[in-house]
N, C-alpha and C positions, 0 to 999 in steps of 0.2 A: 684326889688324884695322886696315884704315885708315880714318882717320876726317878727312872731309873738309869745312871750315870755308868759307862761303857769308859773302861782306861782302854787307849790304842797304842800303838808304834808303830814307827815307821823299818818297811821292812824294804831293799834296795836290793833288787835286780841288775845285772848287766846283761844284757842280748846282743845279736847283731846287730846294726841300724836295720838294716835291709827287714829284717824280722818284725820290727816295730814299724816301719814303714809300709810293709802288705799289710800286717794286723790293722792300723791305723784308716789306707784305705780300702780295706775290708769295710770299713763300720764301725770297727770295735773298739772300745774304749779298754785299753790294755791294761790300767789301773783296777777296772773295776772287774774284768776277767781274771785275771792273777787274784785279786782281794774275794772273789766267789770262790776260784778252786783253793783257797788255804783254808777257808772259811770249810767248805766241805770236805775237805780231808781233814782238820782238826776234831768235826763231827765225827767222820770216822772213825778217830784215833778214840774218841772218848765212848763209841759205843763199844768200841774193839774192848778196853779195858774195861767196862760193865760188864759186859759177854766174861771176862776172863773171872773179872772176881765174882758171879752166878757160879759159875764154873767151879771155882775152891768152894763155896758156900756147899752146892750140891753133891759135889764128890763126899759130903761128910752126908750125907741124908740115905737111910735105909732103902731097901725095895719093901715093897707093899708084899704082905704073903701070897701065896697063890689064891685064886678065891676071892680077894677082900673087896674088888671091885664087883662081883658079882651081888655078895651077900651087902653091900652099902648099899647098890640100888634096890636090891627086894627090902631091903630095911624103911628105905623111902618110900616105895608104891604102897608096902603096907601100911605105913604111916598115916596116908590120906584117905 
C-alpha cells in the first residue's frame, strides 16, 4: 500500500458577514467551496504552463514536406 502525504496551509479570507451568512444558509460550506475553486484554478495554472512549455518545445520542430503524409500511409497499406 502506498500512502501518500499531502503538505497544506492555511489560506485566510476576509468577506462581508452578510456574504458568508446567504452562503451559509444557502447550504454551502464556504471552506470547502473557496478550497475546490483554488484547487481548480491551480489545475488550471498548471495545465496553462504545460500548454506553454509544448509550445517552446514545438516552435523548434519542422513541418513535414509536402506529400510525406500521403506516401507514409501508401507505405503502410502496402506493407500488409
Amino acid at each position: 500500500m502506498i500512502l501518500t502525504v499531502f503538505m497544506s496551509t492555511v489560506v485566510s479570507v476576509r468577506v462581508r458577514e452578510e456574504v458568508k451568512r446567504i452562503l451559509e444558509e444557502s447550504g454551502l460550506n464556504v471552506g470547502e467551496e473557496i478550497r475546490r475553486y483554488l484547487e481548480e484554478l491551480a489545475w488550471m495554472m498548471k495545465i496553462k504552463r504545460m500548454i506553454e512549455k509544448w509550445d517552446n518545445i514545438l516552435r523548434d520542430v519542422r513541418s513535414s514536406e509536402a506529400g510525406f503524409s500521403e506516401e507514409s500511409v501508401r507505405e503502410d497499406r502496402e506493407g500488409h
